[in-house]
C-alpha positions as CSV (number, residue, x, y, z in Angstrom):
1,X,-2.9,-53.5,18.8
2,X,-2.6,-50.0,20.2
3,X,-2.9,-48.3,23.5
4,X,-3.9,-45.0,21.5
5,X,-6.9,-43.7,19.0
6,X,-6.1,-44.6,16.0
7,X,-5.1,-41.1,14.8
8,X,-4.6,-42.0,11.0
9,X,-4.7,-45.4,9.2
10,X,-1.3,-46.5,10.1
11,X,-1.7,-46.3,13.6
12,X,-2.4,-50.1,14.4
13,X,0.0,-51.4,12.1
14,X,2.9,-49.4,13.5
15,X,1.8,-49.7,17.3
16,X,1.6,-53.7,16.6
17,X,4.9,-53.6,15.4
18,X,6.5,-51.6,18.4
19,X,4.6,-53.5,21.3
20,X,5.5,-56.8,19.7
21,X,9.3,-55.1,19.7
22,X,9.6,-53.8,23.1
23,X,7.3,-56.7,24.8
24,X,10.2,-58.9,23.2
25,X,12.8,-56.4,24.7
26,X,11.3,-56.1,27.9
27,X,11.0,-60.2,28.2
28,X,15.0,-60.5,27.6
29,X,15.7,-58.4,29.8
30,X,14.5,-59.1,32.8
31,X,14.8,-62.7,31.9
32,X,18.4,-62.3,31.2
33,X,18.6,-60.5,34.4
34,X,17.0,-62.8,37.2
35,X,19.5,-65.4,35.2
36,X,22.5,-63.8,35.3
37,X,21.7,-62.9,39.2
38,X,21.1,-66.8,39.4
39,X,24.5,-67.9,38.4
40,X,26.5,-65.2,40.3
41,X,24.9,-66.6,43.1
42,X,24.5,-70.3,42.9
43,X,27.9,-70.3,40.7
44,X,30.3,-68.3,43.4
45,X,33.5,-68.7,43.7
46,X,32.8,-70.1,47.1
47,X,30.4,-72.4,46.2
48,X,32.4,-74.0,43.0
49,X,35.8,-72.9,43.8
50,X,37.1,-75.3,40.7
51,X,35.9,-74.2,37.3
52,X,34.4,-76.5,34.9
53,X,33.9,-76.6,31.4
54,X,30.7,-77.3,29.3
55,X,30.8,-78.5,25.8
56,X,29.0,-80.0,23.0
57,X,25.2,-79.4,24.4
58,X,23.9,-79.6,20.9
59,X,19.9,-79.1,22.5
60,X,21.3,-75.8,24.4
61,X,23.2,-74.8,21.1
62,X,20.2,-75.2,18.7
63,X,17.7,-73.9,21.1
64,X,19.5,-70.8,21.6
65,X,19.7,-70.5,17.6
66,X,16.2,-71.5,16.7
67,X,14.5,-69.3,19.0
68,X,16.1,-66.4,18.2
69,X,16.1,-66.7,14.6
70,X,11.8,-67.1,15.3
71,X,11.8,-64.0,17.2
72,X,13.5,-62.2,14.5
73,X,11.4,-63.4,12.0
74,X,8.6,-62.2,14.4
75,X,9.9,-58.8,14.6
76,X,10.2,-58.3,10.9
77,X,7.2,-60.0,9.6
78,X,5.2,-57.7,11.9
79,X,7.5,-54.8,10.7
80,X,6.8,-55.6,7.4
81,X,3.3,-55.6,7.3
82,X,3.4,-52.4,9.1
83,X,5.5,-50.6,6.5
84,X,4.4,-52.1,3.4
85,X,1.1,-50.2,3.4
86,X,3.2,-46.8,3.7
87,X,4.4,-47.1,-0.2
88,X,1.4,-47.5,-1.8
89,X,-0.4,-44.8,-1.7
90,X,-4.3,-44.8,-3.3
91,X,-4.5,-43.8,-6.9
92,X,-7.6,-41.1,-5.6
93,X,-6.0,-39.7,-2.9
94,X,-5.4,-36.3,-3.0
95,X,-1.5,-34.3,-3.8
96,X,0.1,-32.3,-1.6
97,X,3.2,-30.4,-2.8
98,X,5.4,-30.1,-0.2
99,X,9.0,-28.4,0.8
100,X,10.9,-28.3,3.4
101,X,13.3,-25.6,3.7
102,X,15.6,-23.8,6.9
103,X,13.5,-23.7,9.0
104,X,9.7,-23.8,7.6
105,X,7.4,-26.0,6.3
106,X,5.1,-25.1,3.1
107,X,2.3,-27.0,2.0
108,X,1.3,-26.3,-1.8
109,X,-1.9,-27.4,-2.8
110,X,-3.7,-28.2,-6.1
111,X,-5.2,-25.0,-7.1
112,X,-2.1,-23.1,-6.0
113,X,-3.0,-22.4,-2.0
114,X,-0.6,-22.6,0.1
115,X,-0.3,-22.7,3.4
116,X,2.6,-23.2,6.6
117,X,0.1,-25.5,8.5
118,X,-1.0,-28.7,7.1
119,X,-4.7,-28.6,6.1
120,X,-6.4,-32.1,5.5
121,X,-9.9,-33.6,5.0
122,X,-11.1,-36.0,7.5
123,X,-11.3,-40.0,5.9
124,X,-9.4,-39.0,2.9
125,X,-6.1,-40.5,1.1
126,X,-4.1,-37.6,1.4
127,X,-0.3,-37.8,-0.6
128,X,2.7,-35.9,0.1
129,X,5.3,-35.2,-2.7
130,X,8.0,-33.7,-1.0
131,X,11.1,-32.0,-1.7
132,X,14.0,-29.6,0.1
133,X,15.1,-26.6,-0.7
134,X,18.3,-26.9,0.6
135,X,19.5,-29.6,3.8
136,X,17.8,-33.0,4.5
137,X,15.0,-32.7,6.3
138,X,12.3,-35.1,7.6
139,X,8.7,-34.4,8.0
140,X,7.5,-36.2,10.9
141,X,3.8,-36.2,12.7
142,X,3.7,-38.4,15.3
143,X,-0.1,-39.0,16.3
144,X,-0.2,-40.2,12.6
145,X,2.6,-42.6,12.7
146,X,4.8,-41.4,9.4
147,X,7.9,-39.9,8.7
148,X,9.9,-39.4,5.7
149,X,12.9,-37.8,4.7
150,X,13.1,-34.9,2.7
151,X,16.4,-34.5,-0.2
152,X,17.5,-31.6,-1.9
153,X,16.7,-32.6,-5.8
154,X,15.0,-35.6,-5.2
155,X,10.8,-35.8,-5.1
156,X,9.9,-38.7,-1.9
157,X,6.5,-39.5,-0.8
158,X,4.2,-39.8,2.3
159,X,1.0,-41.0,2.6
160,X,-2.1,-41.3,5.1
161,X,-5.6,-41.3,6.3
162,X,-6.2,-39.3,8.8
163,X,-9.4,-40.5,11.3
164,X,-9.8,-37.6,14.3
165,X,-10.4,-34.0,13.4
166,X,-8.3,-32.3,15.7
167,X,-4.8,-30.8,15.6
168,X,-1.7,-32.4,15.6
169,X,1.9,-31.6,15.5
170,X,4.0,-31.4,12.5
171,X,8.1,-32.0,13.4
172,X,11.3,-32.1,11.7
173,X,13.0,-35.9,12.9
174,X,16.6,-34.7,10.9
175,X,18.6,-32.2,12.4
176,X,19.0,-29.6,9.8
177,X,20.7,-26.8,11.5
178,X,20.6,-23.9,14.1
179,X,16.7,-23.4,14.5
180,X,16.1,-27.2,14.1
181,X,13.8,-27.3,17.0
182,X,11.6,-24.4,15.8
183,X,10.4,-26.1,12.5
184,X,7.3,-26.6,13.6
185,X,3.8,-26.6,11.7
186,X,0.2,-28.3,12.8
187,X,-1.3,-31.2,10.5
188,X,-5.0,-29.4,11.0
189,X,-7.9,-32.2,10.2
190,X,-11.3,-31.0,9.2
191,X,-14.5,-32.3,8.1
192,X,-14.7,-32.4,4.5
193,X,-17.2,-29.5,4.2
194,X,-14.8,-27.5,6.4
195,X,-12.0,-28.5,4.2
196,X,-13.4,-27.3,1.1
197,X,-14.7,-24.2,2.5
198,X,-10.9,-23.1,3.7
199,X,-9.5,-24.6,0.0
200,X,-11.9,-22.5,-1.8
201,X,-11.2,-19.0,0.1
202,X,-8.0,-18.4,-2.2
203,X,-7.8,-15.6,-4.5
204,X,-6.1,-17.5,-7.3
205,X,-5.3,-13.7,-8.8
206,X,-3.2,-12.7,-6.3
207,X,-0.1,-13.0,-6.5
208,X,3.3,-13.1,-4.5
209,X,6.1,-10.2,-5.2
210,X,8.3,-11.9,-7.2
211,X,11.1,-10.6,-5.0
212,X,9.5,-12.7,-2.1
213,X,9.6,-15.4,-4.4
214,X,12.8,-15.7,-4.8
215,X,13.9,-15.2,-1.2
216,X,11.4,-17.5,-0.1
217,X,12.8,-20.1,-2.4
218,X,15.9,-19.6,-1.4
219,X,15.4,-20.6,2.2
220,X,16.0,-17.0,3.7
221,X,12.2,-16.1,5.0
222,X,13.6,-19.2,7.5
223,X,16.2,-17.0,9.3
224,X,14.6,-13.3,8.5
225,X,11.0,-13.2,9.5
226,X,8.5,-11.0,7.0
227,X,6.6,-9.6,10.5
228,X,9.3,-7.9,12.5
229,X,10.5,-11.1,14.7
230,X,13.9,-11.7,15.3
231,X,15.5,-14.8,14.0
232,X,18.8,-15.8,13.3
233,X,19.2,-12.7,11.4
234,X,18.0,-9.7,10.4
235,X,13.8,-8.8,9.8
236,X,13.3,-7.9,6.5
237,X,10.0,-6.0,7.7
238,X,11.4,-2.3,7.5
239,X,14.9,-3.1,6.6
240,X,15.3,-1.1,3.4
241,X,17.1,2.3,4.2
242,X,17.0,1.2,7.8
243,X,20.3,2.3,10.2
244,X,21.7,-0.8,11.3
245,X,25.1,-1.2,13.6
246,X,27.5,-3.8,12.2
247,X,30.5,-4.9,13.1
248,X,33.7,-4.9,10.6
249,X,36.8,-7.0,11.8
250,X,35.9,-6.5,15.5
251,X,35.0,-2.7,15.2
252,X,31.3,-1.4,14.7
253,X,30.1,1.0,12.4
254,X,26.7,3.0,11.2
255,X,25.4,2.2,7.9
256,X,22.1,2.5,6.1
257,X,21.1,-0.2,4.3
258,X,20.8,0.6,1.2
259,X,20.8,-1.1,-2.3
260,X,25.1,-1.4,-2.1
261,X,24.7,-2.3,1.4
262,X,21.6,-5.0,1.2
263,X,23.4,-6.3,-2.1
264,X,27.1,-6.4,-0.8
265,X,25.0,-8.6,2.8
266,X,24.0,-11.1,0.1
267,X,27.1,-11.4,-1.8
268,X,29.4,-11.6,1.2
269,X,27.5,-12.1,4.2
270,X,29.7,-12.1,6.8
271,X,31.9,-9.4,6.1
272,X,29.7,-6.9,7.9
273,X,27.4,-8.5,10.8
274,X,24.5,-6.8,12.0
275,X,24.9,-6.6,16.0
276,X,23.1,-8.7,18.1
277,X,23.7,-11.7,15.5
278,X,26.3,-13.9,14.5
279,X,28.9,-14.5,12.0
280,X,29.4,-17.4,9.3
281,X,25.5,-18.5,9.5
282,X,24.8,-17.5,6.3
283,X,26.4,-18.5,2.9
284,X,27.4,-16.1,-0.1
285,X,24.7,-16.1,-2.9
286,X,26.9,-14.7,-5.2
287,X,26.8,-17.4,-7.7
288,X,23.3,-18.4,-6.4
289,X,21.3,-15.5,-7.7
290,X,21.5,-13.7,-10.7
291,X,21.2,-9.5,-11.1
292,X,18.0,-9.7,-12.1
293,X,16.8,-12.0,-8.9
294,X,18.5,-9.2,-6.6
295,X,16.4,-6.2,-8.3
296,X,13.3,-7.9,-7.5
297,X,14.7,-8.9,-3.9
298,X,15.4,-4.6,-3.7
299,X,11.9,-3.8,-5.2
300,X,10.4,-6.1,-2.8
301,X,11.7,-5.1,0.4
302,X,11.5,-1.3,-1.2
303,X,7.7,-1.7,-0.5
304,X,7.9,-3.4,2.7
305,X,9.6,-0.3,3.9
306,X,7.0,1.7,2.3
């Protein structure tokens, strides 16, 4: 039962469900209502000035138990059977790596292709073994039906079929900080030629800076963008030996930001704010990252600026 196409394979099961639970709903209330208008009409203080008290209707009393405890039962069993399905995943069905991290998805797949938008063949099991990088999050895509939370050093899974090549959106449902709202990807459903076509164009030789490795594990390409944009902070696209205005303790400054500089804005990140952004958003990675993880952070964004 569903008023929609039947997006992925959990669509029916889930829609059942939620009719079923708001039809119930929607029954209760207005029957609730027309009754309650009933007595405050027909029971007015006018019309029965002298209270009376009702006891011991034992047919009332287990009516208003039984029935109840059957619509319950409804509700769950329909639930159930709904839900069930959405732990078992197909031993064929194809692994997705996937981490969540502030504020970008990344989708890892299994000949080392990754990608920020969700790329899946049409009619296929397709599993998600997902982790976080740093905050709860909870990957969410609506026209599909699923959602599943996302823990910091815990793997969780999510599963589905999905039946309409087309594009759909791919949400975070936990609120897991300042740009929330923009952690945003598309689940992208092609045929299965298609599919295998865009898997195979991956140059399995090339690979990442490990600089950009590290940052990018670390959560920061979330709030400093690789292409110039601004986020919640600073763009690490020509940042190195850059002239930036910061403020110290309410007074701003010139500086160049250099290795002491970019090294001391990792350390102790709020003790000199770049202006136009704000304070106590980012956290000291002091004890995070080691000396050698911050030379390959410098030789990376040494050859961005190059």
């Amino acid at each position: 039962m569903s008023f929609f196409p039947e997006y992925s394979n959990f669509v029916k099961g889930v829609d059942t469900a939620f009719i079923i639970i708001l039809g119930i709903s929607f029954f209760f209330l207005i029957s609730l209502t027309i009754i309650i208008i009933v007595f405050v009409i027909r029971y007015h203080h006018k019309r029965q000035p002298k209270a009376v008290q009702m006891k011991d209707n034992y047919v009332l009393e287990i009516t208003w138990t039984i029935i109840p405890l059957i619509l319950v039962l409804l509700m769950f069993y329909f639930g159930y059977i709904g839900y069930m399905p959405m732990r078992n995943a197909p031993d064929d069905a194809m692994v997705i790596h996937t981490e969540g991290r502030m504020w970008e998805w990344e989708f890892t797949y299994s000949n080392g292709k990754s990608s920020k938008d969700l790329y899946v063949p049409l009619d296929k099991p397709v599993k998600l073994l997902m982790t976080s990088a740093d905050v709860i999050h909870s990957l969410y895509i609506p026209a599909f039906r699923v959602k599943e939370d996302l823990v910091p050093g815990k793997e969780t899974m999510l599963w589905f079929i999905a039946h309409e090549i087309g594009t759909y959106e791919v949400l975070c449902a936990e609120y897991c900080g300042l740009r929330h709202s923009y952690m945003i990807s598309d689940a992208i459903v092609l045929s299965e030629e298609d599919f295998n076509a865009w898997l195979a164009d991956y140059d399995s030789t090339k690979v990442e800076h490990p600089g950009l490795v590290i940052l990018k594990k670390n959560a920061c390409t979330g709030c400093h963008s690789l292409d110039g944009a601004k986020l919640v902070g600073p763009t690490f696209k020509g940042l190195y030996n850059s002239q930036k205005t910061v403020l110290v303790d309410g007074k701003s400054k010139t500086i160049i930001a250099d290795d002491k500089y970019i090294i001391k804005a990792i350390n102790d990140p709020n003790s000199e704010i770049v202006d136009g952004f704000s304070a106590n958003l980012m956290q000291s990675y002091k004890d995070i990252l080691t000396e050698d993880d911050l030379n390959k952070i410098l030789d990376f964004l040494k050859k961005e600026a190059q």
